[in-house]
N, C-alpha and C positions, 0 to 999 in steps of 0.2 A: 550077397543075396541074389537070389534069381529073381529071373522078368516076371513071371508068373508069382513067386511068393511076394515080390511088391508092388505087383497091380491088385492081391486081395489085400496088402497093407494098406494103401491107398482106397479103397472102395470099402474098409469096415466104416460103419456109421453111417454112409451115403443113404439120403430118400429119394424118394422120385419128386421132382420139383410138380408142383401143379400148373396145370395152363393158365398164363394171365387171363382175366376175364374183363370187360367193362365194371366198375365201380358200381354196385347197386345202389348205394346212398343217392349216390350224383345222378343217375338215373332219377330215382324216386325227387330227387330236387328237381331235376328238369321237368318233371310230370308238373309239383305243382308249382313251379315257374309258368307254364304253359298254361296253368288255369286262371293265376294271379295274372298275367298278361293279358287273357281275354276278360274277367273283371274289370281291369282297369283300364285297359286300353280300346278294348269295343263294346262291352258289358254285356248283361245280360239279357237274352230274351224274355220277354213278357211274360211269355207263356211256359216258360220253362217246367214247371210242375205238369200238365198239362203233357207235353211232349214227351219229356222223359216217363210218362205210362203208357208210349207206343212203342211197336215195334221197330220204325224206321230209326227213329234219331240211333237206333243202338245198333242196326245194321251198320250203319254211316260208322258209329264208332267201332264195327268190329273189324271193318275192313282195313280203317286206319293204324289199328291196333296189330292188325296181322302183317300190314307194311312193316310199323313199326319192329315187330318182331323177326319179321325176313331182315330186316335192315339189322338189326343186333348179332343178327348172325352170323351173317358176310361180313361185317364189320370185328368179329373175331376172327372167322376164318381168313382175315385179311390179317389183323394182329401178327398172326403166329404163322414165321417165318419157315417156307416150305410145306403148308399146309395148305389144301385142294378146296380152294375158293366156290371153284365150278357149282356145287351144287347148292349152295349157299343162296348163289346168283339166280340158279334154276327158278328155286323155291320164292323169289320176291319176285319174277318177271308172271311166274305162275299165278300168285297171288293177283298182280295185275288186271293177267290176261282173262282170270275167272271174271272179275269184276267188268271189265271191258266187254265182253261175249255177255254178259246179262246185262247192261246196260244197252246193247245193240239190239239184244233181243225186243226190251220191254220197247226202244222207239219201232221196232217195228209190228208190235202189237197197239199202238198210238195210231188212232187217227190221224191222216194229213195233215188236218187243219189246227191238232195240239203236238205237234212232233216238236218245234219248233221251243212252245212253252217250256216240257216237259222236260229240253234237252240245256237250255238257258238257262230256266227259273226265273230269279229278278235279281239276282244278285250275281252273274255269274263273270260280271267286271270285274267285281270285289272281293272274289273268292282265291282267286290266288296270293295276293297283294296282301289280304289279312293273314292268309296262312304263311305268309312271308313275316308279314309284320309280328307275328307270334314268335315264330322259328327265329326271330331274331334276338329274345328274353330267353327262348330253350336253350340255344345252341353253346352257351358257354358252357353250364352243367352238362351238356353231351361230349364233349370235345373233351371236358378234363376227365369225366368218368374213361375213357380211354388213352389216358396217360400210360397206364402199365404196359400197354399194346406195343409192336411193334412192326408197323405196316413196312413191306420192303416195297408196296408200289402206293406212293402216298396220295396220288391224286385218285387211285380206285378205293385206296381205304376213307380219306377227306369226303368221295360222294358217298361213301355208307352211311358216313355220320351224319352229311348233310339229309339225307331221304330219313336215316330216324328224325333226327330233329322235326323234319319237316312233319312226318306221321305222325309226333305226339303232339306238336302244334296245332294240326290239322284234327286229331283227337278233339283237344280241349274246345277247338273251333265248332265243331261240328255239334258236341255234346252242348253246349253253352249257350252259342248266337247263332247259329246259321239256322234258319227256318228251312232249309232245301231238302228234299228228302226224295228225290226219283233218283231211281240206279244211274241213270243217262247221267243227271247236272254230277251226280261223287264220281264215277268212273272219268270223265273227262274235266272238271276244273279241279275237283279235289287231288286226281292224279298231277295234273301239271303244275298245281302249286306247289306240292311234294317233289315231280321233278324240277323246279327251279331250284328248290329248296340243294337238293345234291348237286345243282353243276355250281351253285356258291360254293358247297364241301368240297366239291372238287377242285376249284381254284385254291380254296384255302389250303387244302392238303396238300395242296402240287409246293406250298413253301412252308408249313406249320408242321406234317410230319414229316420231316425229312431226319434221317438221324445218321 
């Protein structure tokens, strides 16, 4: 037989394999893990009926949402071996950076004397540390939703997963209990509780995906 008649003998039948993807189930588990943990663990604001018919609390959740989303992304294009991470990355620092440049703006359309308020709120001790304390009920359902995955640099794929986890945490946090709502207090403690959230993923990954 020749080289060519049994390389088409070999390849009859062949499909194209499809790209692993994060597990949607275990996603959708981590979601309402992350609501079930603010219930139970910080509970509900008072006023929640009330808030959820404004504009703000849903700003707050769409930003988080859109981390979240930049964060699933890179954390595939990290998955899949040989594939161009780069703009993955672009697209979640951009997210950021939007947030950040509006949140700089509105302090500096703030008065002097409320800049200060507007940029703290009254919680903004406790704003990282819950959205920790959530991300810590998400993050199993994140982490096994990307089992199929196969990160060849595991501490940049481990912080992907740690910033989703921490976005949907930070999600159910913001939608639920946080009363906060100026671009200033989500751009700066909402972000950094989300980034703590990933340098955990990142230690995690540096020994959890290794394969």
């Amino acid at each position: 037989m020749k080289t060519d008649d049994l390389i088409d003998a070999l390849a009859v039948g062949l499909e194209p394999v499809k790209p692993a993807r994060a597990s949607s189930l275990l996603l959708a588990a981590a979601v309402v893990a992350s609501v079930v943990g603010v219930v139970v663990l910080l509970g509900v604001r008072p006023d929640l009926i009330q808030a959820m018919g404004g504009l703000t609390s849903w700003l707050k959740g769409l930003y988080t949402l859109a981390l979240a989303a930049a964060a699933l992304r890179l954390t595939t294009r990290l998955g899949r071996p040989g594939a161009d991470a780069r703009p993955a990355a672009m697209l979640l620092f951009a997210v950021v950076a939007v947030v950040t440049a509006a949140g700089a703006i509105e302090l500096a359309l703030t008065t002097p004397d409320q800049r200060m308020a507007v940029w703290l709120g009254r919680t903004w001790d406790v704003c990282g540390r819950n959205i920790l304390l959530i991300s810590a009920v998400t993050a199993p359902f994140v982490y096994l939703s990307a089992r199929r995955l196969a990160p060849t640099r595991p501490s940049a794929g481990g912080a992907a997963l740690g910033v989703m986890t921490g976005a949907v945490a930070a999600t159910a946090y913001g939608l639920l209990h946080c009363p906060e709502a100026t671009v200033a207090f989500v751009a700066t403690w909402y972000t950094l509780g989300v980034a703590a959230a990933g340098a955990i993923g990142a230690l995690i990954g540096r020994f959890a995906l290794r394969w």
